[in-house]
C-alpha positions as CSV (number, residue, x, y, z in Angstrom):
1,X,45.8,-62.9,45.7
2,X,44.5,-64.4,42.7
3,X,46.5,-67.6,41.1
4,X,45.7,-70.7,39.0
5,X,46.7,-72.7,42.1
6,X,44.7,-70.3,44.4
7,X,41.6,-71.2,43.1
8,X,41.9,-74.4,42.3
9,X,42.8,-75.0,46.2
10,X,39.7,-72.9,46.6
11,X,37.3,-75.5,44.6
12,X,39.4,-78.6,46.0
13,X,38.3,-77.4,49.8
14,X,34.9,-77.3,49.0
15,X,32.7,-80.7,48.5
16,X,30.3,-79.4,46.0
17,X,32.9,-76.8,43.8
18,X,35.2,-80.5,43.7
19,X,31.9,-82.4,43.0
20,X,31.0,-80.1,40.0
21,X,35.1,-80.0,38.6
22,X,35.0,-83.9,38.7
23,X,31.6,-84.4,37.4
24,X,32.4,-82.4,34.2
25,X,35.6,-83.3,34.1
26,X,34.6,-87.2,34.3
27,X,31.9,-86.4,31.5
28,X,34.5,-85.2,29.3
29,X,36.5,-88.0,29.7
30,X,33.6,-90.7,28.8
31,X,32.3,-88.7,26.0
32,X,36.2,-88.7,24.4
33,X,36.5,-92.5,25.5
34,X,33.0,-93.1,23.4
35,X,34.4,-91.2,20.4
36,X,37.7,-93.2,19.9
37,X,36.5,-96.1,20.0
38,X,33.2,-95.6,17.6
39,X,35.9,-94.3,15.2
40,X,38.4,-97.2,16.2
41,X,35.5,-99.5,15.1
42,X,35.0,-97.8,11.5
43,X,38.5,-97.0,10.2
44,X,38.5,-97.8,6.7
45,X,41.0,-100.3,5.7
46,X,43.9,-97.8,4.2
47,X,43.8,-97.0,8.5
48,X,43.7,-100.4,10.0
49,X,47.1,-99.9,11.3
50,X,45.7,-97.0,13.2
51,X,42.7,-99.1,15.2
52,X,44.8,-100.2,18.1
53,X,46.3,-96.5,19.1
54,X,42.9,-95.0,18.6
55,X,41.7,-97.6,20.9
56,X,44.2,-97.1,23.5
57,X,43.4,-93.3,23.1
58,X,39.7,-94.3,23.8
59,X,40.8,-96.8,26.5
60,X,42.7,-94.1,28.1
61,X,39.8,-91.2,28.5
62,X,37.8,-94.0,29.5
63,X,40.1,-94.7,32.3
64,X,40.4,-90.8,33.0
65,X,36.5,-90.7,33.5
66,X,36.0,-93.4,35.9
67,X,39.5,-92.1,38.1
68,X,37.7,-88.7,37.9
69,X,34.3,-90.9,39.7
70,X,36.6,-92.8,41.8
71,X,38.0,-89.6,43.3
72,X,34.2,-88.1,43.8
73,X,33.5,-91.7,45.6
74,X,36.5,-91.5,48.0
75,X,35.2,-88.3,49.5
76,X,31.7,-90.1,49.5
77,X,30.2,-87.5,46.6
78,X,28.2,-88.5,44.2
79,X,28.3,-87.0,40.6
80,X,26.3,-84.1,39.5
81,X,24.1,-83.5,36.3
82,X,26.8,-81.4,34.3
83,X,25.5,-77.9,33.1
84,X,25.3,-77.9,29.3
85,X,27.0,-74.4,29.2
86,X,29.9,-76.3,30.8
87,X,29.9,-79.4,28.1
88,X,33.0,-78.6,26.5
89,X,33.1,-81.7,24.2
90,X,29.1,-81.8,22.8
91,X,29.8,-78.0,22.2
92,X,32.5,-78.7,20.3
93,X,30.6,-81.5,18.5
94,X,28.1,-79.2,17.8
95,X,29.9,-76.8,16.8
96,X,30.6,-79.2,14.1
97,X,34.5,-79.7,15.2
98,X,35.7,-83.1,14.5
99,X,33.6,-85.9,13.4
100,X,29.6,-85.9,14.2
101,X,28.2,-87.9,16.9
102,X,25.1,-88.9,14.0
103,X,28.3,-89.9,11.8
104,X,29.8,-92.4,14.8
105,X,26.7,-94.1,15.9
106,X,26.0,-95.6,12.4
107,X,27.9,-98.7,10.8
108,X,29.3,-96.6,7.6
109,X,33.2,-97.2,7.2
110,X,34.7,-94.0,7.8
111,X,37.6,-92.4,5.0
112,X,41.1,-91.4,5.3
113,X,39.9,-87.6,5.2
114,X,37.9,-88.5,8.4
115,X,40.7,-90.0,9.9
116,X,42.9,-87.0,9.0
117,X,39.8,-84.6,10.9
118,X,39.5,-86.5,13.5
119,X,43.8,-86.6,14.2
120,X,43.6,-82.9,13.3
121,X,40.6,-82.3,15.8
122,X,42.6,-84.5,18.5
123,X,45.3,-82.2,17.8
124,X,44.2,-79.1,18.5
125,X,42.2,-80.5,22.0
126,X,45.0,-82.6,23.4
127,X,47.0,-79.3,23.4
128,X,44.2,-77.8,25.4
129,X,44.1,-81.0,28.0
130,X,47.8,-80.9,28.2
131,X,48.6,-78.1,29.2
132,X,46.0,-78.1,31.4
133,X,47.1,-81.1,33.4
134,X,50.8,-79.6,33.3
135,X,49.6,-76.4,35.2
136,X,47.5,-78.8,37.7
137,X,50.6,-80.9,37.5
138,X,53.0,-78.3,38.7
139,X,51.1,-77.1,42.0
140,X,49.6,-80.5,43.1
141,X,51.6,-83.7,41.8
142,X,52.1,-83.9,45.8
143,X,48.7,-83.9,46.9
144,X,47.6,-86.7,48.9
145,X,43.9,-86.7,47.4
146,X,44.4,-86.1,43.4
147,X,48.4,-86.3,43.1
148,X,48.4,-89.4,41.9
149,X,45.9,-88.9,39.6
150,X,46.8,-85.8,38.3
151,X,50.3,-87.3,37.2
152,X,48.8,-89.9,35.4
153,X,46.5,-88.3,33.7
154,X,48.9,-85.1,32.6
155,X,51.8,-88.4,31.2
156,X,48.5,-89.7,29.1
157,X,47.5,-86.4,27.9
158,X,51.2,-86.0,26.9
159,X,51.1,-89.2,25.2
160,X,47.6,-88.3,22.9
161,X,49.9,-85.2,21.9
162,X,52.5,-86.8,20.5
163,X,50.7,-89.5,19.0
164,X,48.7,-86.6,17.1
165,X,51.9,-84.8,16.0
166,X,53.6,-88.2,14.9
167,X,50.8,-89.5,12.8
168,X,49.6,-85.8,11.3
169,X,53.2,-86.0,10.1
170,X,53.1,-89.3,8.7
171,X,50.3,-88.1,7.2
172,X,51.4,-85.1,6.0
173,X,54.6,-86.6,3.8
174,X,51.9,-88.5,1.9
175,X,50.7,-85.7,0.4
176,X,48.1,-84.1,2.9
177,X,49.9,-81.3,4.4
178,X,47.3,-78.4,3.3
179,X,44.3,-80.5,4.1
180,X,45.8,-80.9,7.8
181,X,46.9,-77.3,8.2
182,X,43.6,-76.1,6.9
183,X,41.3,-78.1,9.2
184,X,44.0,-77.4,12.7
185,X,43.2,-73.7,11.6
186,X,39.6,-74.3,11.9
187,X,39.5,-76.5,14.8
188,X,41.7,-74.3,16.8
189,X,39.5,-71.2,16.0
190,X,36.8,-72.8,17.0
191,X,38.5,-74.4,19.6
192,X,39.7,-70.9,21.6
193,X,35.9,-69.6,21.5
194,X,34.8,-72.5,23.1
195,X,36.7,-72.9,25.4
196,X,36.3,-69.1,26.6
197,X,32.8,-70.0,26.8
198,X,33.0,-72.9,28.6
199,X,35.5,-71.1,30.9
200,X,32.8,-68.8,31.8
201,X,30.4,-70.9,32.4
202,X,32.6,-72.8,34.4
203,X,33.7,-70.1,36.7
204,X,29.8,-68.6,37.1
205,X,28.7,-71.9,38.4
206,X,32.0,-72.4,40.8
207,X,31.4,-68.7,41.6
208,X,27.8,-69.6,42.7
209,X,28.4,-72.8,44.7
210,X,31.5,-71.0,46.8
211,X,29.6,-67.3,46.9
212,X,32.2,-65.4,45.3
213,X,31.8,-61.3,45.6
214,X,31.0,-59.8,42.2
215,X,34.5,-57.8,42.0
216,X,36.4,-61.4,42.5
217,X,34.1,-63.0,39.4
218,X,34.2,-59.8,37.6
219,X,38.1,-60.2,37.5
220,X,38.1,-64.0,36.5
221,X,35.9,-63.2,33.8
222,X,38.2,-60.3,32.7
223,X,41.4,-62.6,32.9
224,X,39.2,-65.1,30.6
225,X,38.9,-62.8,28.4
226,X,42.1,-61.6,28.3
227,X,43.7,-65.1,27.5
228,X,40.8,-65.0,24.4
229,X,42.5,-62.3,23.1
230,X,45.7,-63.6,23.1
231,X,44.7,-66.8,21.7
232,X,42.7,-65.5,19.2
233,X,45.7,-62.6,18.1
234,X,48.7,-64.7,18.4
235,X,48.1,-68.2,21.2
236,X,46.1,-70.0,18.7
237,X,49.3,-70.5,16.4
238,X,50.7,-73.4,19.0
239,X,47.7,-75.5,18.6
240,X,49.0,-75.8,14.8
241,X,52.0,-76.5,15.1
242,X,53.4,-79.7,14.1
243,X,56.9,-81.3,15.1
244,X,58.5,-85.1,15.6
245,X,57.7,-85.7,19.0
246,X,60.7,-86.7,21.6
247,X,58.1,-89.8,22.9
248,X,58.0,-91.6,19.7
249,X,54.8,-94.4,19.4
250,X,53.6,-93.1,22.2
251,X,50.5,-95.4,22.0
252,X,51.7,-98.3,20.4
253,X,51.0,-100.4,23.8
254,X,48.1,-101.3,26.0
255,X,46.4,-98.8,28.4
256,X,47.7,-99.2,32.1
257,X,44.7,-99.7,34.5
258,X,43.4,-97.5,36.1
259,X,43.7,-98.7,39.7
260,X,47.3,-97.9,40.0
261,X,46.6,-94.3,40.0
262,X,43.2,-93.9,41.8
């Protein structure tokens, strides 16, 4: 039978279908820990109060991408070139969601409406990552290998949420509410293609490395599409949403290291 925790268990058993999930999912993680802090290091001045939570946002992916390469280098795996099919965040970046890389590597002070793209584009993706770690949350947060890890990560991911909703708000009673709502739409239309995309070219490359019958990737692909649908009809609607989160200042204190979870 096919389920989420099925085939996850299937590329866990397996040393290179593990290799390839933590190699992109380390990659990821760097690329977002980059981003945070270029954009931590240009704030304009009207956002200075912002800088520290962006850089604990950073600080956290950071962390996320070198658990991810500590749990490859307890099973003595190294990492693996990522496919660029499978590059969720330079897709999105080029795709010309969120802030561009060209924009980030140069000294220019950035200006409240990029601060309001990137929370919007944050938004939209931390809904993505945490619900992802919730589903690996339910079926593994007991696993001897990646429990811990998984539980960490899936409270941080929770964390960048809420952060997003709080400040969008905040934002939002000053006067930017269509701006916000306008740029979520985009970025979560975008968002939904992408990752179907990247979804498939995940699942081709695990379906290559573990040898999976054409009927069994046929149906994965189907279900992939299926959730597109769905999300593009109707799903896309939650990334928009924006409410007072229950964790209030969610990143208003230094990152915890990363050593007590790997």
């Amino acid at each position: 039978m096919l389920s989420a925790q099925n085939l996850f268990q299937e590329i866990l058993d397996d040393d290179e279908s593990y290799r390839l999930f933590c190699s992109i999912a380390a990659s990821g993680e760097a690329q977002g820990g980059w981003e945070n802090a270029r954009i931590a290091a240009l704030v304009p001045e009207s956002s200075r109060d912002l800088a520290p939570k962006i850089v604990r946002h950073g600080a956290d992916e950071d962390k996320h991408g070198r658990i991810f390469n500590a749990l490859l280098k307890k099973r003595g795996l190294p990492p693996v070139q990522v496919p660029p099919e499978t590059d969720y965040t330079m897709l999105l970046e080029q795709e010309g969601i969120g802030l561009a890389h060209s924009r980030l590597r140069g000294e220019e002070r950035l200006t409240e409406r990029d601060i309001i793209t990137y929370l919007a584009h944050s938004r939209v993706t931390e809904q993505r990552a945490s619900e992802q770690m919730r589903l690996l949350r339910r079926y593994f947060a007991d696993h001897p290998e990646i429990g811990r890890a998984v539980k960490m990560i899936s409270n941080d991911e929770d964390n960048h949420l809420a952060y997003c909703h709080e400040e969008l708000l905040r934002l939002a009673r000053a006067g930017h509410g269509r701006t916000i709502q306008r740029i979520m739409r985009e970025c979560a239309l975008a968002e939904i293609r992408i990752y179907r995309d990247v979804s498939l070219a995940v699942m081709a490359n695990m379906g290559r490395v573990l040898g999976w019958p054409r009927p069994k990737a046929a149906v994965l692909a189907a279900g992939i599409h299926a959730v597109y649908a769905y999300e593009r009809l109707v799903g896309w609607r939650r990334m928009v949403r924006l409410e007072m989160p229950e964790r209030r200042d969610a990143l208003g204190s230094p990152a915890a290291p990363e050593h007590e979870y790997a």
